[in-house]
C-alpha positions as CSV (number, residue, x, y, z in Angstrom):
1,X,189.7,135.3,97.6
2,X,188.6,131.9,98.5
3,X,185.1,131.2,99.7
4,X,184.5,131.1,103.3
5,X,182.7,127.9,105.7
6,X,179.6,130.0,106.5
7,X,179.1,130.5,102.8
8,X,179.3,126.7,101.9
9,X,177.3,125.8,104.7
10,X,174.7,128.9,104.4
11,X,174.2,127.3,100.7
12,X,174.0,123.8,101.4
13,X,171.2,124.6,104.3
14,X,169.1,126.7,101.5
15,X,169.2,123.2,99.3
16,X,166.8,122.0,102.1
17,X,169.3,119.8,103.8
18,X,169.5,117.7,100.6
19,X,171.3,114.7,101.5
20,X,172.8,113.9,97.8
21,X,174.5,117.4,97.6
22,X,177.7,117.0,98.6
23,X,181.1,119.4,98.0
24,X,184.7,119.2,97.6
25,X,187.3,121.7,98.7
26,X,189.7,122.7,95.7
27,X,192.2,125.2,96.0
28,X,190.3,127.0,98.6
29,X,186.9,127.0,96.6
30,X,184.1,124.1,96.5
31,X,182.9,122.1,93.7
32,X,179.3,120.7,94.1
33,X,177.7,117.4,93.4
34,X,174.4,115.9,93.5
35,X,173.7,112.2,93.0
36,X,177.8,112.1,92.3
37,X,177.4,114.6,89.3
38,X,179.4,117.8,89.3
39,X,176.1,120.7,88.9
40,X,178.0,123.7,90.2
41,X,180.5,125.5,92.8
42,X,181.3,128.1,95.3
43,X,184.0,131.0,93.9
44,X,184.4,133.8,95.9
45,X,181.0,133.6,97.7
46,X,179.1,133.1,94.7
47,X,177.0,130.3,93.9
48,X,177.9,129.1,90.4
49,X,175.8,126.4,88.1
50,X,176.5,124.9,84.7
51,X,174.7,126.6,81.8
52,X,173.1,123.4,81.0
53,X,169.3,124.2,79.1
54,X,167.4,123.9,82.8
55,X,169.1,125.9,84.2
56,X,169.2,128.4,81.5
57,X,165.2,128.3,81.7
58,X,165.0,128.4,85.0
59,X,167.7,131.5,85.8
60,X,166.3,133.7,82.6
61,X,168.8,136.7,82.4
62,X,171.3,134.7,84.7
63,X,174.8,136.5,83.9
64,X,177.6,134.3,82.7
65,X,180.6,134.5,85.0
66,X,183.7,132.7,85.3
67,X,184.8,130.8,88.3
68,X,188.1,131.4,87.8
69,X,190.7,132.6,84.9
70,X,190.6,130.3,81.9
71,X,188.0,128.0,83.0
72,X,184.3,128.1,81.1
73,X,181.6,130.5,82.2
74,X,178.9,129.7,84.0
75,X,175.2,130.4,85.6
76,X,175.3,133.3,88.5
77,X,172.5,131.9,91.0
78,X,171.6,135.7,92.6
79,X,171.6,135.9,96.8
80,X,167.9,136.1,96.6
81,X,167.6,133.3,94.3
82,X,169.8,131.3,97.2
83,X,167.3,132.5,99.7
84,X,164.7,130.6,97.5
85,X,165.1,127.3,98.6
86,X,161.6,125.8,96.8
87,X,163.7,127.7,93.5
88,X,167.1,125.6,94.7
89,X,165.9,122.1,94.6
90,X,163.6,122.7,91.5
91,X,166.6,123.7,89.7
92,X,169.1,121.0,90.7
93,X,166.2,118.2,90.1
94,X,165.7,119.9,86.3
95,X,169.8,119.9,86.1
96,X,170.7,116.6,86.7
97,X,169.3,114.4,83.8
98,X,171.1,116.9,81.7
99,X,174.5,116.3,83.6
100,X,176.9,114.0,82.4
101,X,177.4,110.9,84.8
102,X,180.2,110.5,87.0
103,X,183.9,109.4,86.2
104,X,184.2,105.7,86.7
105,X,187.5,105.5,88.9
């Protein structure tokens, strides 16, 4: 089932309007980036993070889920956690020097 607009949008509101958070439509899902670095993704109306140390800390008893079959499991981010937005932008400013940098093209 792919994610639906509202979803994206309700998300990208709770990261305070955070201009470097950006997504990507793929195959009816969204990948997210901040400051050009892939931290996460919408599947299925669910918020998805890497399971990168910070975040680990940060989420303790996060479930591991997959976004999809065959790809790597990642961080859960509960709806009340996405209501958090204080919890949001901690957590993607903890993330990031622990993400690799972006692809040169």
């Amino acid at each position: 089932m792919p994610s639906s607009e509202k979803f994206r949008d309700h998300v990208l509101l709770q990261f305070k309007g955070e201009l470097r958070v950006t997504t990507r439509k793929m195959m009816g899902e969204y990948i997210l980036y901040a400051d050009g670095k892939i931290f996460g993704g919408i599947y299925d109306d669910r918020l998805l993070v890497k399971p990168v140390a910070a975040a680990l800390a940060m989420l303790p008893g996060a479930k591991k889920q997959l976004p999809y079959e065959g790809a790597k499991p990642m961080l859960r981010v509960t709806n009340e956690q996405i209501e958090d937005n204080d919890l949001l932008v901690r957590l993607l400013d903890a993330m990031l020097p622990e993400l690799p940098a972006p692809k040169k093209k």
